[in-house]
C-alpha positions as CSV (number, residue, x, y, z in Angstrom):
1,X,9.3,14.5,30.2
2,X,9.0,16.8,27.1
3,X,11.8,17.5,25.1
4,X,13.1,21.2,25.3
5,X,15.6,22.0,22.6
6,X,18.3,24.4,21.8
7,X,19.7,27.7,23.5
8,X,17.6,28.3,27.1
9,X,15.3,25.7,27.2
10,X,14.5,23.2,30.5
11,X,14.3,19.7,28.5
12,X,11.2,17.9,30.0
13,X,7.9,18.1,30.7
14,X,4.6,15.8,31.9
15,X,1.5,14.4,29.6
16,X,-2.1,15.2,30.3
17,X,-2.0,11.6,32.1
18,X,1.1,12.3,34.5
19,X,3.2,9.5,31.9
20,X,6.8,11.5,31.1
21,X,5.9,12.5,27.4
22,X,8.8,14.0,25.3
23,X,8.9,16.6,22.5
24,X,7.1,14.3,20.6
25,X,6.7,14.1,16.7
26,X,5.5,11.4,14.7
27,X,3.8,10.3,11.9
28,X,3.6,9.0,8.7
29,X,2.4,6.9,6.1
30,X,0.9,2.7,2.1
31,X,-0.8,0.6,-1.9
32,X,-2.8,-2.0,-2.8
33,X,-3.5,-4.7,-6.1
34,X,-6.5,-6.9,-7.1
35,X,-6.4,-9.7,-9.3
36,X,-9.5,-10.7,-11.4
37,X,-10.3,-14.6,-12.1
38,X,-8.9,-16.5,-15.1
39,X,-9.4,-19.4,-17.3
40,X,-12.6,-18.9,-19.6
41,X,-15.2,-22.4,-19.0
42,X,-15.2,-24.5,-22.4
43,X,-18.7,-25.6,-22.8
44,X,-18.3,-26.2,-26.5
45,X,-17.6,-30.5,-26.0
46,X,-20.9,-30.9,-24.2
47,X,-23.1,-29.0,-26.9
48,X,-21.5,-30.5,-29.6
49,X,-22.9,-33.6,-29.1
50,X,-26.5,-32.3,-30.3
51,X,-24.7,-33.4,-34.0
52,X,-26.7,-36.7,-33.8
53,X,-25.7,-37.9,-36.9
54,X,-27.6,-40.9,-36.5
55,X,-30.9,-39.4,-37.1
56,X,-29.7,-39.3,-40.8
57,X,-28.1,-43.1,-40.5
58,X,-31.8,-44.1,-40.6
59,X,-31.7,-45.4,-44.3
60,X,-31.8,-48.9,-43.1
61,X,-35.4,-48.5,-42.8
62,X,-35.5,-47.4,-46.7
63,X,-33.3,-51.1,-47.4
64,X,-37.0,-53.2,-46.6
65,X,-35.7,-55.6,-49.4
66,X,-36.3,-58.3,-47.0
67,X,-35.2,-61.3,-48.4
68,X,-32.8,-60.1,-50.3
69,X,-30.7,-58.7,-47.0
70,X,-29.1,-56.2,-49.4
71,X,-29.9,-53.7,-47.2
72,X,-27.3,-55.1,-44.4
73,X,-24.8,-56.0,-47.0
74,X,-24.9,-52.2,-47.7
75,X,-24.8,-50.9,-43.8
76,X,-25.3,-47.5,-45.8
77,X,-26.8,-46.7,-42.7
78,X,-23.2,-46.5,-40.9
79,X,-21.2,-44.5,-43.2
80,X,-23.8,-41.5,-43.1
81,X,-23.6,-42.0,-39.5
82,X,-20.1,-40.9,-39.8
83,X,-20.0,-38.8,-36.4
84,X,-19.2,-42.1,-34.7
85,X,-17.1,-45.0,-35.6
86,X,-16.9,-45.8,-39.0
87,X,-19.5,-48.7,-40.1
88,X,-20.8,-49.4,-36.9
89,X,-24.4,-49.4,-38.6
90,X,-24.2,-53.0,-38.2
91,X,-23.4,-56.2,-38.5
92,X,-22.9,-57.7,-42.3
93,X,-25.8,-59.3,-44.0
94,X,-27.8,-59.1,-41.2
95,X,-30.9,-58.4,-43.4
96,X,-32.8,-55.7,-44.5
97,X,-35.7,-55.6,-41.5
98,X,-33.1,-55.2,-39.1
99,X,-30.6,-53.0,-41.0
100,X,-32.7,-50.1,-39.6
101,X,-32.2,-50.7,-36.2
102,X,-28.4,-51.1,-36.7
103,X,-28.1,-48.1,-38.5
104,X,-28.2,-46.0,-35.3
105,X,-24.5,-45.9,-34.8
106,X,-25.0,-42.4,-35.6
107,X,-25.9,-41.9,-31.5
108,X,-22.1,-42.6,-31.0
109,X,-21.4,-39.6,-33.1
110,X,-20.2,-37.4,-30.3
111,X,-19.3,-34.6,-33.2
112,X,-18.7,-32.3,-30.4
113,X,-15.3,-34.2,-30.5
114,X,-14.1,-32.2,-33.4
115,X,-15.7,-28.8,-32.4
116,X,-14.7,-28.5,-28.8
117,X,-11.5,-27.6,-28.2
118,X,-12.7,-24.5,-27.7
119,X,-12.0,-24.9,-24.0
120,X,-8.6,-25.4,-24.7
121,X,-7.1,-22.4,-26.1
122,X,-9.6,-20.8,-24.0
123,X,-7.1,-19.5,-21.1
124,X,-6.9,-16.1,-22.0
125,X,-8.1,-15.7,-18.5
126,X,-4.7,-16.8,-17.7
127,X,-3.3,-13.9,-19.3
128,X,-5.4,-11.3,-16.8
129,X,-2.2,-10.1,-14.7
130,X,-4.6,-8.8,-12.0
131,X,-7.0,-5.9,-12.0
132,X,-11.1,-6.2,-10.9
133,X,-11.5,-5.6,-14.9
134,X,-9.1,-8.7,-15.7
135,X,-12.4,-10.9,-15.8
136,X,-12.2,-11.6,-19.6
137,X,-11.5,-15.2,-19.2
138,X,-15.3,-15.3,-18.6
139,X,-16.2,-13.6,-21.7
140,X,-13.9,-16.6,-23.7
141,X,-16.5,-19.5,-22.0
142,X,-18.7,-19.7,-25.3
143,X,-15.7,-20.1,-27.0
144,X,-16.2,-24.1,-27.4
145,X,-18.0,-23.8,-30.7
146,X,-15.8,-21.8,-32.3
147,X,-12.6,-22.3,-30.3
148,X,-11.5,-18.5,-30.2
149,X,-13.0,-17.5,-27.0
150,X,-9.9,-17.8,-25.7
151,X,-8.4,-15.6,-27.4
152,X,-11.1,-13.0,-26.9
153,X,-10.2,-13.8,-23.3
154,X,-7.0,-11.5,-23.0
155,X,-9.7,-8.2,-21.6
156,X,-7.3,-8.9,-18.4
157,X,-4.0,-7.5,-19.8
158,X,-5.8,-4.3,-19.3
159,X,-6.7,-5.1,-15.7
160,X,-4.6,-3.5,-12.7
161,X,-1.0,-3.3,-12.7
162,X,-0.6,-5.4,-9.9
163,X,-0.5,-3.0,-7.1
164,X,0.9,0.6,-6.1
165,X,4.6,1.3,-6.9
166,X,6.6,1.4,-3.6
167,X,6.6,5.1,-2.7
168,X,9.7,4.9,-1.1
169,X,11.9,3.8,-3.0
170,X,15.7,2.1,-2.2
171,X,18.2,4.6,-1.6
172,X,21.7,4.3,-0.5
173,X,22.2,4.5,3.0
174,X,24.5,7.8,3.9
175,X,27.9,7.4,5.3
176,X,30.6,9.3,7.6
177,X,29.7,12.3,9.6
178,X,29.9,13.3,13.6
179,X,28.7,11.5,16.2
180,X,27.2,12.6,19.4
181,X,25.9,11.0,23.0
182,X,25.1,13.1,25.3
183,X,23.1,16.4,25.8
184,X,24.2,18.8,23.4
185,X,23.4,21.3,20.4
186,X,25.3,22.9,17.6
187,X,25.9,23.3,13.7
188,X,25.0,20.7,11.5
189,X,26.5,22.1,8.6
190,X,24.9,23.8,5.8
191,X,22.9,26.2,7.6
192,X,21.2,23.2,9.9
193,X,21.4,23.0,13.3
194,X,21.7,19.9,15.9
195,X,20.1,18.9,19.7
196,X,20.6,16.1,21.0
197,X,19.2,15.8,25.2
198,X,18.4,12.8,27.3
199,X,17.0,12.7,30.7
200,X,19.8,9.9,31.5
201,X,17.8,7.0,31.5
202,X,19.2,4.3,28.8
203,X,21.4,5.2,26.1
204,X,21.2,6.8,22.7
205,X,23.1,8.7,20.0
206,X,23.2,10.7,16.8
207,X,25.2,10.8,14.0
208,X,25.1,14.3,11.7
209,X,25.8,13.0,7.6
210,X,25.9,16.6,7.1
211,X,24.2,16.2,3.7
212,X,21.3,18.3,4.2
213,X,20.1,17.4,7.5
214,X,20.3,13.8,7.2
215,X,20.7,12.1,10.4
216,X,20.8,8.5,11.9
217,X,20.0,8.0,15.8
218,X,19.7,4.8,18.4
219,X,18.8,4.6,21.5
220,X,18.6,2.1,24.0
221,X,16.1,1.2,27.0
222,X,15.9,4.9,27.3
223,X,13.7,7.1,29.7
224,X,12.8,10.0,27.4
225,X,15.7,10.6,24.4
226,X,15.0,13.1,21.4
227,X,17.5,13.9,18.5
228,X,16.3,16.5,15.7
229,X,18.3,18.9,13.1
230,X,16.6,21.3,11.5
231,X,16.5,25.6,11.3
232,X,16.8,27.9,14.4
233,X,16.3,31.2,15.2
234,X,16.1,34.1,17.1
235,X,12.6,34.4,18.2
236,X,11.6,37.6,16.3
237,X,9.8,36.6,13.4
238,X,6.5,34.9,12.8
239,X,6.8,31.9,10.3
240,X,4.7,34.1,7.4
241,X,7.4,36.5,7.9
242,X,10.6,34.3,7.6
243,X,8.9,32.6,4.6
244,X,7.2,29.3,3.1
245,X,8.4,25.9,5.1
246,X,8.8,22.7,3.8
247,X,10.4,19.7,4.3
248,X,11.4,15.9,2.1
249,X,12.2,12.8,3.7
250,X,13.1,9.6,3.8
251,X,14.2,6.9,6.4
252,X,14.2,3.5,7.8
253,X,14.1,2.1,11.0
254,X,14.8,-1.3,12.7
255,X,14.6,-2.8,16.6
256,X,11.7,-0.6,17.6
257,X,10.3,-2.0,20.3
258,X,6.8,-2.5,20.8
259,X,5.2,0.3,24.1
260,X,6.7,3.0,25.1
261,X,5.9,6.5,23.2
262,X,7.9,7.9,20.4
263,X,7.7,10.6,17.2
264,X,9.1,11.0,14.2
265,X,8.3,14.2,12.3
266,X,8.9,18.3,12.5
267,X,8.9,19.8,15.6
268,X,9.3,22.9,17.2
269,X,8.5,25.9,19.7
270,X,7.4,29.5,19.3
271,X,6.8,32.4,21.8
272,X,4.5,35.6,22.2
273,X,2.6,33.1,22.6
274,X,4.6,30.3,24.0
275,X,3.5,26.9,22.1
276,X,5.3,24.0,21.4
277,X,4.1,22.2,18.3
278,X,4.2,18.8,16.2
279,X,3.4,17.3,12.8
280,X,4.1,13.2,13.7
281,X,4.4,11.5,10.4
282,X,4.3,8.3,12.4
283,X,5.2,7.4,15.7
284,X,7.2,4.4,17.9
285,X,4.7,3.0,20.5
286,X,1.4,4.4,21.0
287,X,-0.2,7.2,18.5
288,X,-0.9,10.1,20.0
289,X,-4.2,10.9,21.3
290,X,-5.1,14.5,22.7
291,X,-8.2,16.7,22.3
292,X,-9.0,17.1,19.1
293,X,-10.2,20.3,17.4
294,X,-9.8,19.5,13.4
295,X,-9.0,17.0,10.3
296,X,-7.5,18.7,7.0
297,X,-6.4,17.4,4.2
298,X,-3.3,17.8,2.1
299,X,-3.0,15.9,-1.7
300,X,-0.1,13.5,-1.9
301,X,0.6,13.8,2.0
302,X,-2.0,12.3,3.8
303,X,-5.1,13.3,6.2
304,X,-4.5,15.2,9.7
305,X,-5.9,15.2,13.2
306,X,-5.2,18.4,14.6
307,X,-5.2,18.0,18.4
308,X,-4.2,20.1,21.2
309,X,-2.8,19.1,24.8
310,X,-2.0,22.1,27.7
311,X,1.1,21.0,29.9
312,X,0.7,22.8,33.2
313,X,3.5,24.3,34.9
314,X,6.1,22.5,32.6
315,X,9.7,23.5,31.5
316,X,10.3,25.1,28.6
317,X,12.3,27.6,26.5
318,X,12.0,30.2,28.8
319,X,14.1,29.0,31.4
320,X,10.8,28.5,34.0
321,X,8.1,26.2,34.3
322,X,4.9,27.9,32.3
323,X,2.0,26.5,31.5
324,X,1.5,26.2,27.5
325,X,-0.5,24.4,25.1
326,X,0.9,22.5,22.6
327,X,-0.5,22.1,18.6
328,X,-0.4,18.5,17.1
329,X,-1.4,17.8,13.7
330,X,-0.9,13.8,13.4
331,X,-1.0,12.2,9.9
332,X,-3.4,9.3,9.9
333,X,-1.5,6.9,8.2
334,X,2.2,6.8,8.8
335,X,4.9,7.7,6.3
336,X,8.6,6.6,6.0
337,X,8.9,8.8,3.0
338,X,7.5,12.3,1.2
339,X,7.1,15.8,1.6
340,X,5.7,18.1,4.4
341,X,4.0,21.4,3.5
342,X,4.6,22.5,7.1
343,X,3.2,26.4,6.3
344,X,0.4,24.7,4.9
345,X,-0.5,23.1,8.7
346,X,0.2,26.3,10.3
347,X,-2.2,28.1,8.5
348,X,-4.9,25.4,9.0
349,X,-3.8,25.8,12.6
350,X,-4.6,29.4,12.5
351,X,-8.0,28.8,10.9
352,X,-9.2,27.1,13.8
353,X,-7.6,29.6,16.5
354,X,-4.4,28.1,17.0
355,X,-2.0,31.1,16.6
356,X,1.7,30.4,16.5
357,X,3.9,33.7,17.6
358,X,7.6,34.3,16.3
359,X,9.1,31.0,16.3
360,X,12.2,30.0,18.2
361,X,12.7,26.5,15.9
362,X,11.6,24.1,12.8
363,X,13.2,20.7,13.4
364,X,13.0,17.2,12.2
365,X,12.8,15.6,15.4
366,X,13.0,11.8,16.3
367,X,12.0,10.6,19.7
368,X,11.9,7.6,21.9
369,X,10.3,6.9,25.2
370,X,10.6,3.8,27.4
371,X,11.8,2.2,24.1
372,X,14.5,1.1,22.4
373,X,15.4,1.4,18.1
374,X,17.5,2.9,15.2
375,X,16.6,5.2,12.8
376,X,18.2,6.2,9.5
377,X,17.7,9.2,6.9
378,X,19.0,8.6,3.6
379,X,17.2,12.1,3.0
380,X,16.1,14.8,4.8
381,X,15.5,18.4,4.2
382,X,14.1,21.7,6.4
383,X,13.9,24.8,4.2
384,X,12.2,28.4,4.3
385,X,11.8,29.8,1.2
């Protein structure tokens, strides 16, 4: 069943697939963070070791006194083998033919030891906070000779910032205002008007902030259920004539249950011709899914499907059943936050045939159907300018 809202209108109406549909709205709207790696490799111990300071420990072969053994007494061999332990050339007095072959203590001379602690400091990586460009830990891996690739390593403070900022950001929920819970319309205060209709399945109610037209609405197990404030009027004037529409919000909602149908976004109807339209920002239960004619774009709202769906011999705000099509432009990803250029989709609407006549409303409109939830505005505007 559709939703018909203020003065003479019948409140429901059937989808394309005999399912009660109501004057549904929906829609809405998300950021994303890489990290890149960290910690630069240290290679610098393992190619330090090429310091074979033995090599030049060979002076053993040089001490061929022989007899004498002065050579071992000596062990000179050792002590330019200093990379290792100190003296290990050899035993004392071992003699002079085999000083040589002592004096290779020079092999234990792992000089790398000295040099490589390169690796160490080499965690600038560490310091890459995210980002696919935070990879400068790699560029710190040849650090190990010198010992500062690490600090070269720090490319990943300029990596990404960690993700998106949360475009919808805390705000204090509104207090106060006048509740209603069953069928009814009126002022809103501040030049808004309310609706609130049910087709008396389940249970559900609104509560006007009257600060803007902030609203917060439940419902419960409900049949078909839509609450929406926004601008009325008196059916004379084309949108282009009454001026440029917008509209900001921002809500959250909890308890949604999962099926069902539901939309959250502006709403309205016009006549000469007789249309009822939609721009879901995001929707509870199942997206909506009607012909579609047409994808715009807008910057900083999103991407829309523009659809279209006829509702034969339906009520409406004529006071009889007519036959009618609605226009649906249905944001792509859902947003709980932002701003709605809503002249700016009924112009794309026109560019693709779909004329609006004088309008009879522009509401922000939540609905459920066969569903249950709570939703709260802690901002909501409808203007005309």
């Amino acid at each position: 069943m559709l939703i018909i809202m203020t003065s003479v209108r019948c409140r429901s109406r059937r989808s394309p697939g005999g399912a009660i549909v109501g004057c549904l709205a929906a829609a809405l709207f998300a950021g994303c963070a890489s990290s890149g790696p960290g910690g630069g490799t240290s290679t610098g111990g393992s190619t330090g070791g090429s310091e074979t300071g033995g090599v030049t420990g060979s002076g053993g072969v040089t001490e061929s006194g022989g007899s004498a053994g002065s050579g071992g007494v000596k062990g000179s061999g050792g002590l330019v083998g200093s990379g290792g332990a100190p003296g290990s050339g050899g035993s004392p007095g071992t003699g002079g033919s085999s000083g040589g072959a002592t004096g290779t203590g020079g092999a234990a001379g792992a000089g790398g030891a000295h040099t490589g602690t390169g690796g160490t400091p080499g965690t600038g990586g560490a310091t890459s906070t995210g980002g696919v460009t935070g990879t400068g830990g790699f560029a710190g891996a040849g650090g190990g000779h010198t010992g500062t690739g690490g600090a070269a390593g720090t490319g990943g403070a300029s990596g990404g910032a960690g993700g998106a900022a949360n475009p919808c950001p805390t705000a204090t929920p509104l207090t106060g205002g006048k509740q209603y819970c069953s069928t009814s319309d009126g002022s809103a205060g501040g030049g808004y008007t309310y609706d609130l209709w049910s087709d008396g399945q389940g249970s559900g109610c609104m509560t006007v902030y009257g600060v803007g037209a902030a609203f917060k609405a439940n419902w419960t197990n409900v049949g078909d259920w839509i609450a929406r404030v926004g601008l009325a009027f008196d059916k004379t004037k084309t949108y282009s004539q009454i001026g440029t529409f917008s509209s900001d919000f921002a809500y959250t909602t909890t308890g949604v249950t999962t099926g069902g149908f539901g939309n959250i976004g502006i709403y309205g109807w016009s006549v000469n011709p007789l249309h009822e339209y939609y721009i879901a920002e995001n929707w509870l239960g199942k997206k909506p899914n009607f012909t579609k004619v047409g994808t715009f774009t807008i910057d900083g709202e999103g991407t829309y499907d523009v659809m279209t769906n006829t509702q034969t011999d339906q009520p409406n705000i004529t006071g009889t059943n007519a036959t009618f099509v609605q226009y649906w432009s249905v944001n792509q990803t859902p947003r709980t936050c932002g701003h709605i250029s809503i002249s700016k989709h009924f112009a794309e609407w026109a560019s693709l045939g779909l004329q609006l006549g004088d309008l009879e409303e522009t509401r922000f409109l939540v609905e459920g159907q066969n569903n249950s939830g709570t939703v709260d505005f802690t901002t909501l505007t409808v203007v005309a300018k």
